[in-house]
C-alpha positions as CSV (number, residue, x, y, z in Angstrom):
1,X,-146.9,4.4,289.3
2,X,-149.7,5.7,291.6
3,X,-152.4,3.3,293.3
4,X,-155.0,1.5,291.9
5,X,-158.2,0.3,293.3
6,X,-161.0,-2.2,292.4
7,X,-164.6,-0.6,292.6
8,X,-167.4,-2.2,292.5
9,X,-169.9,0.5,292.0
10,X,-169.8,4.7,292.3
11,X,-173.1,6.4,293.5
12,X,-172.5,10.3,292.1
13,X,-174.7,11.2,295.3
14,X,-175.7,9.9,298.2
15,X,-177.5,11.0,301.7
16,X,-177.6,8.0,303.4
17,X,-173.7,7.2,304.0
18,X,-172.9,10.1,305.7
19,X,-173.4,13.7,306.7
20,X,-174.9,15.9,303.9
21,X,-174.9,14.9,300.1
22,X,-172.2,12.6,299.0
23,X,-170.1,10.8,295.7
24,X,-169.9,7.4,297.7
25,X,-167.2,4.6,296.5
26,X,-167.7,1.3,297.0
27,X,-164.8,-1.0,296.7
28,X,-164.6,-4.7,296.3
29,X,-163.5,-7.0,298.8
30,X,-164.0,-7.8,302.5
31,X,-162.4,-9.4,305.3
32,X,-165.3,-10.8,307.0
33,X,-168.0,-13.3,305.7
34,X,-171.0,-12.6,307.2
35,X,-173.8,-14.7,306.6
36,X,-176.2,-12.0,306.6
37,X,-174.3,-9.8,304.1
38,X,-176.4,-8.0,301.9
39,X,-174.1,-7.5,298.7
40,X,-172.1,-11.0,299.2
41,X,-171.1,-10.5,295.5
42,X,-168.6,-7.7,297.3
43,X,-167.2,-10.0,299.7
44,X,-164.2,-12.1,296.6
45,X,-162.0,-10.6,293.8
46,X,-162.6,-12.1,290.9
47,X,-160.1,-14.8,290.1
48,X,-161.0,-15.0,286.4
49,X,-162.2,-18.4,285.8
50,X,-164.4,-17.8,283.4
51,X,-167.3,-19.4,284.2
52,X,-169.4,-16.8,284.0
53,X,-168.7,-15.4,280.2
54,X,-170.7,-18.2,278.4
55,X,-173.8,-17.4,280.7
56,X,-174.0,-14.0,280.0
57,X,-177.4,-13.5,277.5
58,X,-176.2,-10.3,276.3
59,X,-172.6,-11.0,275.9
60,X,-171.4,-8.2,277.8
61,X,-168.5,-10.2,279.3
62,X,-165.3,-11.6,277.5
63,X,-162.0,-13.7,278.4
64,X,-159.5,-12.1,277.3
65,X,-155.4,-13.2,277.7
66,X,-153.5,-10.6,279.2
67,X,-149.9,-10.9,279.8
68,X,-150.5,-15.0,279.3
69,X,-152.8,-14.7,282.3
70,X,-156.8,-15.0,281.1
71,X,-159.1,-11.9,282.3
72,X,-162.5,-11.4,282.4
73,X,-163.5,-8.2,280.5
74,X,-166.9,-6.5,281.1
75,X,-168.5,-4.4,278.7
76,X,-171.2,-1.4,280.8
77,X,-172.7,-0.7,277.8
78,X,-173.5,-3.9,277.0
79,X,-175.1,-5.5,280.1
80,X,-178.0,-5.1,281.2
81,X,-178.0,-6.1,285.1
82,X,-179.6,-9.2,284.9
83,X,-176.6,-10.1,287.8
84,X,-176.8,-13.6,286.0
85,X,-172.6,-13.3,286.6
86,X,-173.2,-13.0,290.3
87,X,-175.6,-16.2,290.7
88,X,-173.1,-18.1,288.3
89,X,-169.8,-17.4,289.8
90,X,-168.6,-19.9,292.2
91,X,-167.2,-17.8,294.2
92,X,-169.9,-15.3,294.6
93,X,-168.1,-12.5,293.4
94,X,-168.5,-10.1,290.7
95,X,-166.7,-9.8,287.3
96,X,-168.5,-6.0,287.1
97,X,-166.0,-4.1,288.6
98,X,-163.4,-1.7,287.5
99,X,-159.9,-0.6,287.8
100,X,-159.4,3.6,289.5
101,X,-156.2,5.3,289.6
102,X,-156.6,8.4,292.1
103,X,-156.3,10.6,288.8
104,X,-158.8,8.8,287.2
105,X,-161.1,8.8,290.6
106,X,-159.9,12.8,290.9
107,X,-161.8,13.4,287.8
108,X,-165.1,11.9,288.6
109,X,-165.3,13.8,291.8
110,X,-164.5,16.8,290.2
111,X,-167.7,16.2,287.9
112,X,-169.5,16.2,291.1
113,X,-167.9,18.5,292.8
114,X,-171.0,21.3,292.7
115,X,-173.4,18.5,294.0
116,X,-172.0,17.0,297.1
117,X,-170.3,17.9,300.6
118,X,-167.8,14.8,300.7
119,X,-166.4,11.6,299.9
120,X,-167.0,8.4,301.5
121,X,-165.4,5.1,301.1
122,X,-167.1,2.0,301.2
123,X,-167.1,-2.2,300.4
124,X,-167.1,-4.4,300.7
125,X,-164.3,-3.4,303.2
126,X,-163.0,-0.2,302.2
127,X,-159.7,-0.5,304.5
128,X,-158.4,-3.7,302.4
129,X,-157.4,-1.3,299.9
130,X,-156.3,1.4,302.7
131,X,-153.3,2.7,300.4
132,X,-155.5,3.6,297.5
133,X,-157.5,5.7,300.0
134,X,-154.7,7.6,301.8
135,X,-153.4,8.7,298.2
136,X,-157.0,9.7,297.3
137,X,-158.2,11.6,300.3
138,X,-154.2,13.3,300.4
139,X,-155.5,14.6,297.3
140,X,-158.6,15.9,297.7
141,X,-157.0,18.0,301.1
142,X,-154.6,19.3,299.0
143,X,-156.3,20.2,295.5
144,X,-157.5,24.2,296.2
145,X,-160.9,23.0,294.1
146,X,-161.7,20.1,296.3
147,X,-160.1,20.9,299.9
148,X,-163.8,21.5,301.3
149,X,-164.9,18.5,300.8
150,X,-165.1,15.8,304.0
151,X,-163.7,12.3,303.5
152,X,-165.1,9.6,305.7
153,X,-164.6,5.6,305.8
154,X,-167.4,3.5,306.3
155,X,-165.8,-0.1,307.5
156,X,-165.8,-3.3,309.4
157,X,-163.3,-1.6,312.4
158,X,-161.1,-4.6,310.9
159,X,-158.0,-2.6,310.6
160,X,-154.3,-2.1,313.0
161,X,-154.0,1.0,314.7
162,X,-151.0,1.8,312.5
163,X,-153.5,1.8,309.7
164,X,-155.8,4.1,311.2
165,X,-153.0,6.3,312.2
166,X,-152.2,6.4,308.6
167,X,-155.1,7.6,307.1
168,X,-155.7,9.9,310.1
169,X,-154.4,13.3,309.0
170,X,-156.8,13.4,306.0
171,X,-159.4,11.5,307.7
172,X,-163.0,13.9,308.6
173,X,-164.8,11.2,310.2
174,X,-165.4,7.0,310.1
175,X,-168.9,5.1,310.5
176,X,-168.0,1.4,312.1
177,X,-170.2,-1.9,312.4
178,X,-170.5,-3.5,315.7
179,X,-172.1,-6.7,314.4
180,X,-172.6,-8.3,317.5
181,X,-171.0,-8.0,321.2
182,X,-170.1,-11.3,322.3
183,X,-167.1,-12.7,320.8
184,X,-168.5,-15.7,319.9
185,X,-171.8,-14.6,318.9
186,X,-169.7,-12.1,316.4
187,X,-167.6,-14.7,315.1
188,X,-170.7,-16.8,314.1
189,X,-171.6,-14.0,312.0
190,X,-168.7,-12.9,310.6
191,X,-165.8,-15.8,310.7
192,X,-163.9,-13.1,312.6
193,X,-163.4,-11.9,316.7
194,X,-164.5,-7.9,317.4
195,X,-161.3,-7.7,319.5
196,X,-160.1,-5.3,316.3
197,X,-163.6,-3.6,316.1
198,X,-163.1,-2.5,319.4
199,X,-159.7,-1.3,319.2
200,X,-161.2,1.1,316.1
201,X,-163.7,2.4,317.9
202,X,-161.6,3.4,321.1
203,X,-158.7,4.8,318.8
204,X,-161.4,6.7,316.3
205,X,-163.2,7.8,319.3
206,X,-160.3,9.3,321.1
207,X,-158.9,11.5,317.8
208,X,-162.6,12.7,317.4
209,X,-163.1,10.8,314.1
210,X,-165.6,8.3,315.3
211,X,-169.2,10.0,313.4
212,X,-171.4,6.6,313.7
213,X,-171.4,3.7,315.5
214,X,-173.5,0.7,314.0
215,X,-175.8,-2.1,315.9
216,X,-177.1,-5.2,313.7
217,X,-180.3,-6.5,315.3
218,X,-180.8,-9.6,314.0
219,X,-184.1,-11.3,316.4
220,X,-182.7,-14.7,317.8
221,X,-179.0,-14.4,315.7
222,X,-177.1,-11.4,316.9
223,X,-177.0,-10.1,321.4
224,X,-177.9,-6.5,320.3
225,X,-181.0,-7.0,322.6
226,X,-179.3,-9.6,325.4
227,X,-176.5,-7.6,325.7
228,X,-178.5,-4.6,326.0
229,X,-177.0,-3.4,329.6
230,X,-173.4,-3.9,328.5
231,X,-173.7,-2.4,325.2
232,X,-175.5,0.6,326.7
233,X,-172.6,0.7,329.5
234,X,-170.2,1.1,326.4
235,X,-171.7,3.7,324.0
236,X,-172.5,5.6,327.2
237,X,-168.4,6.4,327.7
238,X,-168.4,7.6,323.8
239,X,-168.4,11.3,322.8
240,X,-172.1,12.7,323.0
241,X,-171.5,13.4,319.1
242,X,-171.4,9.9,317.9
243,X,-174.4,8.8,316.1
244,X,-175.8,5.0,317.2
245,X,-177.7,3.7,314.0
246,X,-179.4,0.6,314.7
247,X,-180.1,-1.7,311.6
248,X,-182.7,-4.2,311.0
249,X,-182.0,-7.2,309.2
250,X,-184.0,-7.8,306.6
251,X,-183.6,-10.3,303.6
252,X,-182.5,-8.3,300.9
253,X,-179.8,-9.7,299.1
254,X,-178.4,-12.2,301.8
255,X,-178.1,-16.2,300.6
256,X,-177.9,-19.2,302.3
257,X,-179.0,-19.6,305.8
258,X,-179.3,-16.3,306.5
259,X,-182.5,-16.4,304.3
260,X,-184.2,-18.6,307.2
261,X,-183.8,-16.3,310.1
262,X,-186.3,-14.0,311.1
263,X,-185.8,-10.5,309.9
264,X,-186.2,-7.4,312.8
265,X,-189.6,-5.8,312.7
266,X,-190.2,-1.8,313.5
267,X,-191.8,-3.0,316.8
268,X,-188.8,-4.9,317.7
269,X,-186.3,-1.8,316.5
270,X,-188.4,0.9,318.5
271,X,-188.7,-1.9,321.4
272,X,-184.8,-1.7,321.7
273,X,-184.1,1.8,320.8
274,X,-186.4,2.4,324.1
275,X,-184.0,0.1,326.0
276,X,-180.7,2.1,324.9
277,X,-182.9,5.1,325.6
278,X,-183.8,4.2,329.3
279,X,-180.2,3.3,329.8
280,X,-179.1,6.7,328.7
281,X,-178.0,6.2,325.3
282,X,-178.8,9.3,323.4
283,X,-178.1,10.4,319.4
284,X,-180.2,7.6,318.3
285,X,-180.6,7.2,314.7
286,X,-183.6,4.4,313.8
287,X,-184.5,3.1,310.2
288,X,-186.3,5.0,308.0
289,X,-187.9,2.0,306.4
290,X,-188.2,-1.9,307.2
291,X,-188.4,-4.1,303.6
């Protein structure tokens, strides 16, 4: 029996996660917590409680029992995207996901297949479900129909080298967060050390699969701007190709006490691009839009 993944949500096309257009798969789970996470509802599986079936206005979800275990059941036709699951579940997860074999996921893509340049899996954190995505993007570089098309990971960095090395034959290119540079700092804001993140980007950088590397300026919360000398020191000794994206924080869809810090303004973003700039740092990609 081939592998199965659970996805949270499939955008047919995409030109934002990657180079050119692209079917972008977003799968559910993550390793980290981060307390500014914009799509926290990504972060936990479901554990099929159930707590979220009587609140639903449209009854688009069920319980079902399933081989004498319950199972929340979600009907897309039904619902209407209120996300009144997501503020209900105590977990802050998301009973709106579904279950891919690579067949099945073969088949979407190929719907597609005249629309985009490649494939990119995302999270959540795309690398918990790492065998699903070696089976898929073996695949796609074997099928004469779908050989052209680039398959990238967009992740955390939180993965062994033995994983990477894994997924490296049939891997085109990777995009990795840096989510802070101090140890400590990144731990605050994930629940998890960078010594892993690191380790990626070195490995990824070396087999010429490293496409972006990502900053999180976060004014006050995150040393993108204290550590600016170090950081430029570092993306300095990676290939000229990488791209450096810098993200603003901004509110949209974090919770908790993340809603009380200050989000990053384009005066503060064009402030510290100019900082990697005079440092040397070139390939600079800035955001587009600040909400």
């Amino acid at each position: 029996m081939g592998r199965v993944a659970t996805v949270n949500q499939i955008i047919p096309f995409s030109c934002v996660d990657g180079p050119g257009s692209r079917l972008v798969i977003f799968l559910q789970g993550c390793n980290f917590n981060c307390k500014n996470c914009h799509n926290p509802y990504t972060i936990d599986m479901c554990d099929n409680c159930g707590d979220c079936v009587a609140t639903c206005p449209v009854g688009a979800l069920s319980l079902i029992i399933e081989q004498e275990k319950p199972k929340v059941v979600w009907d897309s036709e039904l619902c209407t995207q209120c996300d009144t699951c997501l503020a209900t579940c105590p977990r802050q997860s998301s009973p709106k996901t579904r279950q891919y074999t690579v067949p099945q996921m073969l088949e979407l893509i190929r719907k597609q297949v005249h629309f985009i340049n490649g494939i990119t899996v995302s999270g959540g954190e795309a690398t918990l479900q790492l065998p699903f995505i070696i089976e898929l993007f073996k695949a796609i570089k074997t099928s004469t129909d779908l050989a052209h098309l680039s398959c990238m990971i967009d992740s955390n960095g939180y993965v062994s080298e033995g994983g990477w090395q894994q997924v490296m034959p049939y891997l085109d290119g990777a995009m990795i967060d840096l989510k802070s540079w101090q140890q400590h700092t990144h731990r605050y804001i994930t629940g998890r050390d960078n010594h892993r993140v690191f380790s990626s980007l070195k490995l990824l950088a070396a087999e010429g699969k490293l496409y972006e590397i990502r900053l999180l300026y976060i004014p006050k919360i995150s040393d993108i701007d204290s550590e600016v000398n170090a950081i430029a020191g570092y993306l300095n000794q990676l290939p000229a190709s990488v791209r450096v994206k810098l993200n603003a924080f901004q509110h949209h869809g974090v919770t908790g006490e993340a809603r009380q810090w200050d989000t990053c303004s384009e005066e503060q973003m064009l402030e510290l691009a100019a900082r990697l700039a005079e440092r040397g740092v070139g390939n600079l990609v800035l955001p587009n839009v600040y909400l």
